[in-house]
C-alpha positions as CSV (number, residue, x, y, z in Angstrom):
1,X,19.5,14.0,23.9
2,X,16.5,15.1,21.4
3,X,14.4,11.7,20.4
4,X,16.3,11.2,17.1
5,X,14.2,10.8,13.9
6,X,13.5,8.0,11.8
7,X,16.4,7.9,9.5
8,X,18.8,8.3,12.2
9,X,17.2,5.1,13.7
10,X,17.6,3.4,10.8
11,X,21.7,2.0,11.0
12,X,21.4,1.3,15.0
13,X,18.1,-0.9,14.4
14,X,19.7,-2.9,11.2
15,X,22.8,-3.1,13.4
16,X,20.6,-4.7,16.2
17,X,18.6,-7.1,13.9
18,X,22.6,-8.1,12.8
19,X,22.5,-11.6,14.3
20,X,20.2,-13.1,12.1
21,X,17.4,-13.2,14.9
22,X,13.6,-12.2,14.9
23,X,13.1,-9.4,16.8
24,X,9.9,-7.7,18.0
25,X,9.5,-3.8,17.3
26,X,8.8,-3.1,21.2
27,X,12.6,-4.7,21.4
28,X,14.1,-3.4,18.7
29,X,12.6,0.2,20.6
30,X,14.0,-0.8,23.8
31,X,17.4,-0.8,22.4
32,X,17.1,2.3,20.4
33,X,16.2,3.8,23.5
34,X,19.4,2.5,25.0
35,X,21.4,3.8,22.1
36,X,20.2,7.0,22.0
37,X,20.0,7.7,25.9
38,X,16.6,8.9,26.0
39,X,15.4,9.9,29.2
40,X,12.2,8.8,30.6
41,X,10.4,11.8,30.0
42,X,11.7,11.4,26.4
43,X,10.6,7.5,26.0
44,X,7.2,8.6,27.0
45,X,6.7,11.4,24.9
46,X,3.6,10.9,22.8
47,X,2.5,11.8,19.5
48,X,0.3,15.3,19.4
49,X,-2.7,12.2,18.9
50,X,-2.1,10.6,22.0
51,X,-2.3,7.2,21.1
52,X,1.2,6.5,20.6
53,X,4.9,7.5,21.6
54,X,7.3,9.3,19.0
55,X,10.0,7.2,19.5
56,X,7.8,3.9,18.8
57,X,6.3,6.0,16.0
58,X,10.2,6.4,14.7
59,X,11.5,3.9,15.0
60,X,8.9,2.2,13.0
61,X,8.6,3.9,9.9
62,X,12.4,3.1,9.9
63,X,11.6,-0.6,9.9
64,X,9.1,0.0,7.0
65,X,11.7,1.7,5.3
66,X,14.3,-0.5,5.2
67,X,11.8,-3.6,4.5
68,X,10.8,-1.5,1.4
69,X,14.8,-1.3,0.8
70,X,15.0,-5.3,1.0
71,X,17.5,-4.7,4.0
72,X,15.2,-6.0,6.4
73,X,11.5,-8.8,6.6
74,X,9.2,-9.6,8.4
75,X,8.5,-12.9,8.8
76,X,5.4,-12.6,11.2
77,X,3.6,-10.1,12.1
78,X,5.4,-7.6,14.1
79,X,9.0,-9.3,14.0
80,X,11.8,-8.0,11.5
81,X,15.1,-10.6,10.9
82,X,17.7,-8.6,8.6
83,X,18.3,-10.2,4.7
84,X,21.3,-11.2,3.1
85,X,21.3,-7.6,1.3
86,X,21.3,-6.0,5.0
87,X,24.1,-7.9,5.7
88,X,25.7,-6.6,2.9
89,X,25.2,-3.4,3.8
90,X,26.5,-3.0,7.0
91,X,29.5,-4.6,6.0
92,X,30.4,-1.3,4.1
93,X,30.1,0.0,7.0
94,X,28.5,3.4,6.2
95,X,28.8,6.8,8.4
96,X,24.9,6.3,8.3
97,X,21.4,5.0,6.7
98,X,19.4,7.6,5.3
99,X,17.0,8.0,2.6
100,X,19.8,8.4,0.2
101,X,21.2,5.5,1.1
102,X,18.1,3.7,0.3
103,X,17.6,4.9,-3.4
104,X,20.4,2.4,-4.5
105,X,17.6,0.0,-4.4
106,X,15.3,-0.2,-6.9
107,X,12.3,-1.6,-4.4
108,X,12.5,1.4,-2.5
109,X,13.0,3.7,-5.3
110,X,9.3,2.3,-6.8
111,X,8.4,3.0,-3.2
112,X,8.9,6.5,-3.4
113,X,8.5,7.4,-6.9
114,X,4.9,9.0,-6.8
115,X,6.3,11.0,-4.1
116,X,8.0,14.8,-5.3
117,X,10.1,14.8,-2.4
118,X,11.2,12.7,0.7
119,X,13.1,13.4,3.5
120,X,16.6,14.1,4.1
121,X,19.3,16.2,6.5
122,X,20.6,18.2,3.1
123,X,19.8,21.8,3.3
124,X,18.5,22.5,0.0
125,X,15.7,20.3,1.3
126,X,15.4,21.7,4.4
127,X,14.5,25.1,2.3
128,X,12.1,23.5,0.4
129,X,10.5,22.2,3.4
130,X,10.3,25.7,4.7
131,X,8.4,27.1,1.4
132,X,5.6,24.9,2.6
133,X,2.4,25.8,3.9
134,X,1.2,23.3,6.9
135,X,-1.8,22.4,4.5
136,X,0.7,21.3,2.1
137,X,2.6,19.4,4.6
138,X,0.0,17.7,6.0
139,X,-1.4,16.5,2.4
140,X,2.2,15.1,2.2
141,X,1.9,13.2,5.3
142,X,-1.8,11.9,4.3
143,X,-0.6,10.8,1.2
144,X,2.4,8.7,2.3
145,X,0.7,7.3,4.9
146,X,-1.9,5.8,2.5
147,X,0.6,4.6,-0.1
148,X,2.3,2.5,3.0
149,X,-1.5,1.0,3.5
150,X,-2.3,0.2,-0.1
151,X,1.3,-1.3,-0.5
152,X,0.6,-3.2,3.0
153,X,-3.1,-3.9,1.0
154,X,-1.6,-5.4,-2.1
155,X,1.6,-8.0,-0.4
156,X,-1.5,-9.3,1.9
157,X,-3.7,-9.7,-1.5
158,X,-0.8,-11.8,-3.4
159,X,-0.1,-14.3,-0.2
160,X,-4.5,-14.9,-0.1
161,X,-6.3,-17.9,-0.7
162,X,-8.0,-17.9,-4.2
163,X,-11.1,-18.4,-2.0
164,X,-10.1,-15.1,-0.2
165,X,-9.5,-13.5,-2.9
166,X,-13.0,-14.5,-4.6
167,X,-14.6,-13.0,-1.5
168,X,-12.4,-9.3,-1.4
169,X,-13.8,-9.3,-5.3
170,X,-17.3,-9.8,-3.9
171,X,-17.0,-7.6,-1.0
172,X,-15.7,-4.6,-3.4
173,X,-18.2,-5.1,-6.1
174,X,-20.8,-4.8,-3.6
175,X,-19.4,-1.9,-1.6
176,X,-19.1,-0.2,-5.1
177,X,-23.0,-0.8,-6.0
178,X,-22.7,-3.9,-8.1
179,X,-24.1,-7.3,-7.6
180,X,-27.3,-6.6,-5.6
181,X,-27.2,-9.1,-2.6
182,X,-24.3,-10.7,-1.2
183,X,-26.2,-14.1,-1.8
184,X,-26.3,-13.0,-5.3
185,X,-22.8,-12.0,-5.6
186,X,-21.8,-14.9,-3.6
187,X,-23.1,-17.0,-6.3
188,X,-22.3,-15.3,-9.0
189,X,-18.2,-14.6,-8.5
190,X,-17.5,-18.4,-7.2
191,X,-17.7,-20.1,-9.9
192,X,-15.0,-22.2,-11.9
193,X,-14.0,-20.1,-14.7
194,X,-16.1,-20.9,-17.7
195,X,-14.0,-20.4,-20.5
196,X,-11.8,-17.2,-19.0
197,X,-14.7,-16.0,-17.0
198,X,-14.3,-16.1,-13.3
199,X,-18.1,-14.7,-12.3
200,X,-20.5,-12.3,-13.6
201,X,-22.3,-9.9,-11.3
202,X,-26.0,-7.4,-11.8
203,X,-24.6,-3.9,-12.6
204,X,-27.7,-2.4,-10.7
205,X,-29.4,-3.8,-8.0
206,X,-32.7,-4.7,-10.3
207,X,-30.0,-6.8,-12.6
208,X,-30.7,-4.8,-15.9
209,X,-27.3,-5.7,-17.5
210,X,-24.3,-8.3,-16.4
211,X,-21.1,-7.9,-15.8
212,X,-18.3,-10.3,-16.4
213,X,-15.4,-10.9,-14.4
214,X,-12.1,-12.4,-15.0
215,X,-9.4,-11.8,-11.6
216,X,-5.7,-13.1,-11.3
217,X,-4.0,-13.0,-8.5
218,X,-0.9,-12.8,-9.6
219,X,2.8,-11.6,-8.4
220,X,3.9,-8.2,-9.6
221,X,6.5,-9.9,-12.5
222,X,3.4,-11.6,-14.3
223,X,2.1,-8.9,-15.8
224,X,-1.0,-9.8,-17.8
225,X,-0.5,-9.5,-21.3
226,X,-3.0,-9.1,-24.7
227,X,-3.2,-12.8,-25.2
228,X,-5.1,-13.1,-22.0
229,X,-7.2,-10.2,-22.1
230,X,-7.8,-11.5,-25.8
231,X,-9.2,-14.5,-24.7
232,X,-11.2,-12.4,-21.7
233,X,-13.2,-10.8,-24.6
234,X,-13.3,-13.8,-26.8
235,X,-15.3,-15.2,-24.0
236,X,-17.3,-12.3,-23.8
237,X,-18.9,-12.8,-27.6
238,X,-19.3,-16.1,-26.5
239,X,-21.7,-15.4,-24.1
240,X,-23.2,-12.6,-26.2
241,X,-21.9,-9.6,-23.3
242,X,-20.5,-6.2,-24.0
243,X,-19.6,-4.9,-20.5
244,X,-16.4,-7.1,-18.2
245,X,-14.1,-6.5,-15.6
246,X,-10.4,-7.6,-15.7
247,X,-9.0,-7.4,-12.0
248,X,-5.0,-8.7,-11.4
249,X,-3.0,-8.2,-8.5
250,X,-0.5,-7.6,-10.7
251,X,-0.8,-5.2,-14.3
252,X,-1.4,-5.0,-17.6
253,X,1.3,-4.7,-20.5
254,X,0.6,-2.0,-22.5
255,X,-0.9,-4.0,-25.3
256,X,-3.2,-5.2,-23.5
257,X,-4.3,-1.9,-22.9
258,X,-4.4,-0.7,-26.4
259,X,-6.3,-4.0,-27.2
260,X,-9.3,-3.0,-24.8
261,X,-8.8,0.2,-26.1
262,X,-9.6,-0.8,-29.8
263,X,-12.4,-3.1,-29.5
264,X,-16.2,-2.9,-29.6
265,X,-16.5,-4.3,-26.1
266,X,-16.0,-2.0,-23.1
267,X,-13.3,-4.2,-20.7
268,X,-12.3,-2.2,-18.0
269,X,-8.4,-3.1,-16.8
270,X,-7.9,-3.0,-12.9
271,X,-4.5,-3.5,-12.0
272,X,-3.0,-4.1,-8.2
273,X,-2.2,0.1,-7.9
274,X,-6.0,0.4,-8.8
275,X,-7.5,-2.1,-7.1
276,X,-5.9,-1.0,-3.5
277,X,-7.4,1.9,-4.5
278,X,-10.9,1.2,-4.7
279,X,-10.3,-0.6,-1.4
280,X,-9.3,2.5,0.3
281,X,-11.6,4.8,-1.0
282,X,-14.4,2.3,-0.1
283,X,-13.3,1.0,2.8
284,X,-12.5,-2.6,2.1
285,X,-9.6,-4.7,4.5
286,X,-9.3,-1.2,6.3
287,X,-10.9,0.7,8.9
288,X,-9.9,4.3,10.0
289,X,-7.2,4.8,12.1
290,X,-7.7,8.6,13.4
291,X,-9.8,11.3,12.6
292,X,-8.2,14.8,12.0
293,X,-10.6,18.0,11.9
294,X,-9.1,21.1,10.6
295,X,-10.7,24.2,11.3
296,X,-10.8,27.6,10.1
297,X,-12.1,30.9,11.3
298,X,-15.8,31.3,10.6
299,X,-15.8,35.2,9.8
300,X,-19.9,35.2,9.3
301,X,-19.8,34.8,13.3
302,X,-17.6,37.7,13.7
303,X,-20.0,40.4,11.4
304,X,-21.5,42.8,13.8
């Protein structure tokens, strides 16, 4: 049979994962492979890359999706063990596990929300897919496959060391073109906290003006709220600075925002979306995977 596609592996891998165990992904592929009767030729078939097999590839992204569902963790890296809300599920015992059948959860709903569209079997959507140029598809494809890394970024940010996190604060400051040396920074960012500050950094390399930072690293349901960003600029006129930096793994309420937003000093608010951001764009706890060129016809070469 034709190597089935990720939501089809999705009830056949939370079935396997069914008795409680932690399972590897290369075992959980094995059995798929079993399920689905692949042939060796099939097994084997690789991506158009060439640096990994589809069915591994499948398979998965239909782990990630059901961790991002709840229905599934992983407990160390590269093992998945099914939750009490997998459990649950297959107890219902549904025809099948698709996207749709995800949406009931609100995890995976936030998951996909920035997204227009996801996939699914219906054929209104198949149209739509149709209607697409490959450019488009391919942004698609860029895009979700960044938003899994930055949401990968972010779970590993919350479970750091403070001392980590000190240092990925340092490390993106500097990449951005703050905080002239990393001695410098080094010294500046590990400090204490001095009365809700938690560093201050050069702005330029020749340390014309200072920055102040304040950085919690704190769980998604702590938002931070005006009271504490209050305090961040009380701090502020204390030591006589108009420019700071609020960084949280977390987010701001929105009247913490419209405080920043009404006061003399300029406090810029990074939450966690924005801060895996910056890491991304320059390159900070991530390194390029694969390199895609796309060409197009160079008609100046074909003037006579």
């Amino acid at each position: 049979m034709a190597i089935p596609d990720y939501q089809a592996c999705m009830k056949p891998l939370l079935q396997f994962l069914a008795d409680g165990e932690e399972y590897p992904l290369s075992q959980c592929v094995i059995h798929l492979v079993k399920v689905f009767k692949l042939s060796d030729d099939e097994r084997h078939e690789m991506l158009p890359s060439g640096k990994q097999r589809i069915i591994d590839n499948r398979v998965g992204w239909a782990r990630t999706y059901l961790k991002k569902a709840g229905l599934i963790d992983i407990p160390r890296r590269g093992y998945s063990k099914i939750t009490k809300r997998g459990l649950n599920l297959l107890k219902k015992n549904p025809d099948e596990i698709t996207n749709e059948t995800l949406k009931q959860y609100p995890e995976f709903r936030d998951f996909i929300k920035d997204f227009k569209k996801i996939e699914d079997d219906t054929k209104e959507n198949k149209a739509k897919e149709e209607e697409k140029t490959p450019e488009e598809e391919l942004e698609e494809a860029f895009q979700r496959l960044n938003r899994e890394v930055e949401d990968e970024l972010l779970n590993k940010l919350k479970s750091s060391t403070p001392e980590f996190f000190e240092r990925m604060v340092i490390d993106l400051l500097l990449a951005m073109g703050y905080g002239g040396s990393r001695k410098e920074a080094g010294k500046a960012i590990g400090g204490t906290g001095d009365e809700g500050i938690d560093g201050v950094i050069s702005e330029d390399r020749l340390g014309l003006d200072k920055i102040y930072i304040q950085a919690k690293r704190w769980q998604k349901q702590n938002r931070v709220s005006r009271p504490e960003v209050q305090k961040f600029a009380g701090a502020l006129q204390g030591k006589r600075a108009k420019k700071g930096i609020f960084i949280t793994t977390s987010d701001f309420t929105g009247e913490a925002q419209q405080f920043v937003d009404g006061i003399e000093n300029r406090i810029i608010l990074i939450d966690g979306k924005q801060l895996v951001q910056l890491m991304m764009q320059f390159n900070v706890g991530v390194e390029i995977n694969q390199v895609f060129e796309l060409k197009k016809i160079d008609n100046d070469y074909f003037e006579e």
